[in-house]
C-alpha positions in Angstrom: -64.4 56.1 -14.6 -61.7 56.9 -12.2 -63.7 54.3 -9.4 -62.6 51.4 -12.2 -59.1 52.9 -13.3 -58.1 52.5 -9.5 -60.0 48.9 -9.1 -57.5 47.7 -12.4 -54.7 49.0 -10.4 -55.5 47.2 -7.5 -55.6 44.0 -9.4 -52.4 44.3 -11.2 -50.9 45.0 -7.6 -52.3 41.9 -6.5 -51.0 39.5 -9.3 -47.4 41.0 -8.6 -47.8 40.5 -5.2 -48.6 36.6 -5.8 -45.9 36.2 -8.7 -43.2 37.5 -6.0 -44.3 35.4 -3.9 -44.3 31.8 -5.7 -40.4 33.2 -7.2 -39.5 33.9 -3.3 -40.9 30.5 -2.6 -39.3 28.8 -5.5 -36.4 30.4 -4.5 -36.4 29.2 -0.9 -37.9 25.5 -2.4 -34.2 25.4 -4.4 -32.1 26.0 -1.4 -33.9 24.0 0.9 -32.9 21.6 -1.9 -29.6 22.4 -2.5 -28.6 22.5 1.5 -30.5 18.8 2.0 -28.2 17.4 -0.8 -25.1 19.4 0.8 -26.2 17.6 4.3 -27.2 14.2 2.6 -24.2 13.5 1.0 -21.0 14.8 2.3 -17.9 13.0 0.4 -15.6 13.1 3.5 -18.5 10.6 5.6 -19.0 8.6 2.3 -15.6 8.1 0.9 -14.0 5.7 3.9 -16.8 3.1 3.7 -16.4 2.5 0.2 -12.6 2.7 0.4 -12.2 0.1 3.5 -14.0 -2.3 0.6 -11.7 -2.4 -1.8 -9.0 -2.7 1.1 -11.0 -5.8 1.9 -10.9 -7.4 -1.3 -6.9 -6.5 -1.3 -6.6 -8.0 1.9 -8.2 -11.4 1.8 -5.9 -12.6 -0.8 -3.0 -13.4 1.6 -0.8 -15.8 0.6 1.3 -18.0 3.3 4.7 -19.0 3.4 5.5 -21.9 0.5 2.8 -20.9 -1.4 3.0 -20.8 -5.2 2.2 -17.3 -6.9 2.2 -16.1 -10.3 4.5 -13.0 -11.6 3.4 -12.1 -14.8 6.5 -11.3 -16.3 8.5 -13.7 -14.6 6.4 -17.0 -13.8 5.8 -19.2 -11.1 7.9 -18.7 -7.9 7.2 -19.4 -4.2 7.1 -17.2 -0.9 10.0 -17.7 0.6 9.6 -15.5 3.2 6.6 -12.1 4.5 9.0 -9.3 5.9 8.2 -5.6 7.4 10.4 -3.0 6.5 10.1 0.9 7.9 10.4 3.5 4.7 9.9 7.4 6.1 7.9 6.1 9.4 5.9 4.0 7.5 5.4 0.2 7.9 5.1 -2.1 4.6 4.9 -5.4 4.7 6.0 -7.9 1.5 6.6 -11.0 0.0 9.9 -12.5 -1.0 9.4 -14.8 -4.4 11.6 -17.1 -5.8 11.5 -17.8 -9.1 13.8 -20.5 -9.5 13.7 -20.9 -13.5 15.1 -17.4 -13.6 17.3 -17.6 -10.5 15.6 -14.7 -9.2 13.9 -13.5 -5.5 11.5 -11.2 -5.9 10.3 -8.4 -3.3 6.5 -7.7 -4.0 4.7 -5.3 -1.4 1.5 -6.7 -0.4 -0.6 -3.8 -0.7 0.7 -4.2 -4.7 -0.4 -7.8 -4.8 -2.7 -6.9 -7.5 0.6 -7.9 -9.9 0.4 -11.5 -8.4 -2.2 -14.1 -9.0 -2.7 -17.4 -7.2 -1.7 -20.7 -9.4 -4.3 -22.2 -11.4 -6.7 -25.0 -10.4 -6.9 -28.5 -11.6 -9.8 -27.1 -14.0 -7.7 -24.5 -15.7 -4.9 -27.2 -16.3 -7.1 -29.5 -18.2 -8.5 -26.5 -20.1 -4.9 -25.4 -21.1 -4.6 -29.3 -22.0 -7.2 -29.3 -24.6 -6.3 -26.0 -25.8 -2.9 -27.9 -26.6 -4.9 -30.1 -28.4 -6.2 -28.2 -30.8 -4.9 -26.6 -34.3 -2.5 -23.7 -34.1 -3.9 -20.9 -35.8 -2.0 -19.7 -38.8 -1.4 -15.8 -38.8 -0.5 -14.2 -42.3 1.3 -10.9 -40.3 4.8 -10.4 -40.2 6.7 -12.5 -37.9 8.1 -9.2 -36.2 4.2 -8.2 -35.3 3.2 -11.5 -34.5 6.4 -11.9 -32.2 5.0 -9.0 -30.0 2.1 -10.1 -29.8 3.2 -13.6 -28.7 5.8 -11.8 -26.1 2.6 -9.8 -24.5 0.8 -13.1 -24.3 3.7 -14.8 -22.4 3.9 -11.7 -20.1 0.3 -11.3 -19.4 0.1 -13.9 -16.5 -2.7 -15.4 -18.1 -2.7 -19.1 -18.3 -5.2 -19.8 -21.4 -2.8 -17.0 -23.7 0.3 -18.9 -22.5 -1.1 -21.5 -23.6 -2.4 -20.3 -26.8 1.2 -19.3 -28.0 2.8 -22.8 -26.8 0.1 -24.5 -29.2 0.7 -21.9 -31.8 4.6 -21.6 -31.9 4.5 -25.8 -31.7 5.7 -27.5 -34.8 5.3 -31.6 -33.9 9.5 -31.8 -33.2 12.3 -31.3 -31.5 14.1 -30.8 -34.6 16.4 -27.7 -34.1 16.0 -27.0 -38.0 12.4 -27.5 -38.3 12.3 -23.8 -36.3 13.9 -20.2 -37.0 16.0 -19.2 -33.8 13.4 -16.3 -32.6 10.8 -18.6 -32.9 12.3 -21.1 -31.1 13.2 -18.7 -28.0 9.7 -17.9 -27.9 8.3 -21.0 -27.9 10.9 -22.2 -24.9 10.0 -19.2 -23.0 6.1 -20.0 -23.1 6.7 -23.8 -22.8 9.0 -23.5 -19.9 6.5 -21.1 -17.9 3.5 -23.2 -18.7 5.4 -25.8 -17.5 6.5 -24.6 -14.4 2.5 -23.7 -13.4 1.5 -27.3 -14.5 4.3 -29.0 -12.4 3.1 -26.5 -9.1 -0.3 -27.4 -9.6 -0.2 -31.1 -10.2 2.5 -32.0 -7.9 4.5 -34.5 -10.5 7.8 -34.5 -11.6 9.4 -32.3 -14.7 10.1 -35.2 -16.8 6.4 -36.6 -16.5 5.1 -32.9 -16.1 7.0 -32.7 -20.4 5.4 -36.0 -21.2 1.9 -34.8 -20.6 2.4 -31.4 -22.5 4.1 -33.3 -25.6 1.5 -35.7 -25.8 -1.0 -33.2 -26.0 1.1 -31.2 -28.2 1.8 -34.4 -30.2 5.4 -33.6 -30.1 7.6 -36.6 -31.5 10.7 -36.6 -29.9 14.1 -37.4 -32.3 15.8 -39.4 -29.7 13.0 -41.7 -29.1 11.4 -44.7 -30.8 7.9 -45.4 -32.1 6.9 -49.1 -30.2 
């Protein structure tokens, strides 16, 4: 009896020997892991590449000298000039933009240039034509809501929702009285920026530049007779 009592021992001896041994294992299998991601990753080796990328994409949108731009809350201007200044031993380069609606030169840095968008293409304009075309939508908000709203859309930079608000705000006539004096204002201010961008773009003078919109706007115009 004693023979088998030892022989039972001896197994259990055995199975803790193995069980220690697949935990030391497992532990050495986890920071085998642990040290390869450490090693396989490091954030200071992958960090740069995917930063000089989205310096690249910054830095291929250079504009030139004359070029037209796009302020959002200001409008078309042109580069008038690209400069360097020093600011605490640092060089920065920018534009200078003139917006000449506003009488107004803008200094734009050109690592901020995410604020400025090229003018539109020949596509957009005849887009922003038909969306001229088409029915203003009739809002049943308050005018003060619906004026912020329209005042975001002019400010945005973005042609289609300048153009949206010139449709909107348009009512057929140049009649002073036909408009309340806030809406008026607005509908200048979007009017006179879309404008601006079509004039850039198409390379025509202001006068037939307003023709085109009014026609598309069917504007009738007080001072002028039906043939």
């Amino acid at each position: 009896m004693a023979k088998k009592k030892k022989v039972k021992k001896t197994k259990k001896t055995k199975n803790l020997k193995t069980s220690k041994k697949t935990k030391n294992l497992k532990k050495v299998k986890t920071s085998i892991k642990l040290t390869e991601k450490k090693n396989a990753s490091p954030g200071s080796e992958e960090k740069p590449e995917i930063r000089k990328i989205k310096k690249q994409a910054t830095e291929k949108r250079i504009y030139n000298l004359k070029d037209f731009v796009v302020y959002p809350k200001h409008g078309v201007g042109k580069i008038t000039a690209i400069e360097k200044a020093t600011i605490g031993e640092i060089d920065i380069h920018f534009y200078k933009i003139l917006v000449e609606k506003e009488k107004l030169t803008l200094t734009v840095p050109i690592n901020q240039q995410s604020k400025l968008r090229p003018i539109s293409s020949i596509n957009q304009i005849n887009k922003c034509i038909s969306i001229l075309k088409t029915k203003p939508k009739i809002k049943r908000t308050m005018w003060s809501r619906r004026a912020q709203e329209y005042d975001q859309k002019i400010n945005s930079g973005k042609i289609y929702e300048l153009s949206e608000v010139v449709k909107d705000l348009n009512k057929n006539t140049d009649i002073i009285a036909d408009q309340s004096y806030s809406e008026r204002q607005l509908f200048e201010k979007a009017y006179e920026r879309l404008k601006s961008e079509f004039e850039a773009v198409l390379n025509i003078s202001p006068e037939d530049v307003q023709k085109k919109m009014d026609k598309a706007l069917g504007r009738i115009n007080s001072s002028e007779t039906v043939e």
